[in-house]
C-alpha positions as CSV (number, residue, x, y, z in Angstrom):
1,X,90.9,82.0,110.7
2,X,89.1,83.2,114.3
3,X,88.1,79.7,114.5
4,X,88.9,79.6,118.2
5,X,88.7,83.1,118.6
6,X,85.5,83.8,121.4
7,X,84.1,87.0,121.3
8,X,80.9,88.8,123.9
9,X,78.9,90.9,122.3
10,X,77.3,93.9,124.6
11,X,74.8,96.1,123.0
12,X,71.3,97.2,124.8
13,X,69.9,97.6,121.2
14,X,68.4,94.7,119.5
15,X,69.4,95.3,116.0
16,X,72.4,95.9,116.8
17,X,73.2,93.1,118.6
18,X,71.3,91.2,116.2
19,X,73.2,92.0,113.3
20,X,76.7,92.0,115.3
21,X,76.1,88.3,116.2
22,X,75.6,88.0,112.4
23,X,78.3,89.4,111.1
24,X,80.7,87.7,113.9
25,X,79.3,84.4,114.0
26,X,79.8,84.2,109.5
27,X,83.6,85.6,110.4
28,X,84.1,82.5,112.3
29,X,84.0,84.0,115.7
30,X,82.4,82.0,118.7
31,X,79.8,84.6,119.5
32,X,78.1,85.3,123.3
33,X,75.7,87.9,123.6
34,X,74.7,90.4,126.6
35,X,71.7,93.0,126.6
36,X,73.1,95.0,129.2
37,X,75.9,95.8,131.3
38,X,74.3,93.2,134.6
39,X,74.6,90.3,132.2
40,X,77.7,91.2,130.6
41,X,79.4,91.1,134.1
42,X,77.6,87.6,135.0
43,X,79.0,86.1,131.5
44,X,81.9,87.8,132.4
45,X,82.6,85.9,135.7
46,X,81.7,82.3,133.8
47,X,83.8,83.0,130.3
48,X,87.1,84.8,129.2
49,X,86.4,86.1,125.7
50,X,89.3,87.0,123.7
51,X,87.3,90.3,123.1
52,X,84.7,92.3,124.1
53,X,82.7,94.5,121.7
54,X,81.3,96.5,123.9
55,X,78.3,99.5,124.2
56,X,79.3,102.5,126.4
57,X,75.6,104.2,127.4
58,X,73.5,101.6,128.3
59,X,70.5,101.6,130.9
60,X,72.2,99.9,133.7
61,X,76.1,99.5,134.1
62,X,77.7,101.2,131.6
63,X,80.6,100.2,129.3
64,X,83.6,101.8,131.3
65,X,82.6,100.3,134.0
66,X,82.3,97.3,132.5
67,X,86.1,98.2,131.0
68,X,87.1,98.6,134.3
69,X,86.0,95.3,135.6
70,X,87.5,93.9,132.9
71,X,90.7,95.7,133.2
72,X,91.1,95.1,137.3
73,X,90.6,90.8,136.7
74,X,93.6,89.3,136.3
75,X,91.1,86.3,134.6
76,X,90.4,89.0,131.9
77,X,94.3,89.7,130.9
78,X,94.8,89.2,127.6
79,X,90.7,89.9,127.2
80,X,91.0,93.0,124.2
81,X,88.6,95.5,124.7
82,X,86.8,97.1,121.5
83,X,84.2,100.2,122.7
84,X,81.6,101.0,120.2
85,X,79.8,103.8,120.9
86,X,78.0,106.7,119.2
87,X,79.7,109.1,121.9
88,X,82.4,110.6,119.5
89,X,84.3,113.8,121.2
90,X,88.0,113.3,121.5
91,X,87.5,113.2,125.3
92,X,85.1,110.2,125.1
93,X,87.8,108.8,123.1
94,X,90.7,109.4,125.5
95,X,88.7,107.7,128.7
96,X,87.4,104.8,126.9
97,X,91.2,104.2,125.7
98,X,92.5,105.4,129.1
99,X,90.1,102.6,131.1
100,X,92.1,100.3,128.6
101,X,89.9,99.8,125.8
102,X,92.2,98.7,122.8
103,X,90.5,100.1,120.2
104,X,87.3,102.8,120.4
105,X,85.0,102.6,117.1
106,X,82.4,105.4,116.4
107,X,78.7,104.7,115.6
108,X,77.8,104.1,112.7
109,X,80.7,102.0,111.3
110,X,81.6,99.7,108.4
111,X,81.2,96.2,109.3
112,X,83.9,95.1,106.4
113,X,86.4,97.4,108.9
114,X,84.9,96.4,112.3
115,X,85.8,92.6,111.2
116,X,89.2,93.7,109.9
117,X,90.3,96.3,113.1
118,X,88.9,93.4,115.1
119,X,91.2,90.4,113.4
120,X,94.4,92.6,113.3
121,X,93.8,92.9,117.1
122,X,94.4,88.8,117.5
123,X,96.8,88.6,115.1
């Protein structure tokens, strides 16, 4: 079904990143990973994912910016943006989604609805 689908990965933890790759590689996603914002933006430059899954606090560039980049490339387009993050106010909420995000999922979260939030997005 997401056979063709390509999909980064950006997380500065291990397990999660880990068990992202996992879960999107067995869901048929093509699956590229970045530990931190810097390499996020280099695989950014060499790739256009379909989407990004993508950390907000993390230790060097952080997800909006990240967003933002993503958002001001005309490379990065059609690129859907999908902001993870374990920052939950409504505020948080509104920037990530005002940067252009197209969907902003609170930590913890089901990976069954992750998968499914993240199909209906390509559909």
């Amino acid at each position: 079904m997401n056979q063709a689908y390509k999909i980064l990965v950006v997380d500065d933890d291990p397990y999660i990143l880990m068990s992202l790759e996992f879960l999107m590689r067995k869901n048929g996603f093509d699956v590229m990973i970045a530990r931190n914002g810097t390499e996020a933006m280099e695989l950014l430059d060499q790739y256009s994912p379909d989407v990004v899954l993508l950390d907000i606090m993390m230790p060097d560039v952080d997800g909006y910016a990240i967003c933002s980049h993503i958002r001001s490339s005309t490379k990065h387009q059609y690129c859907k943006v999908v902001f993870m993050s374990a920052k939950s106010k409504d505020t948080d909420i509104k920037k990530g989604l005002d940067l252009g995000a197209s969907l902003y999922i609170t930590k913890p979260f089901s990976n069954k609805e992750l998968v499914h939030k993240i199909s209906a997005l390509l559909d």
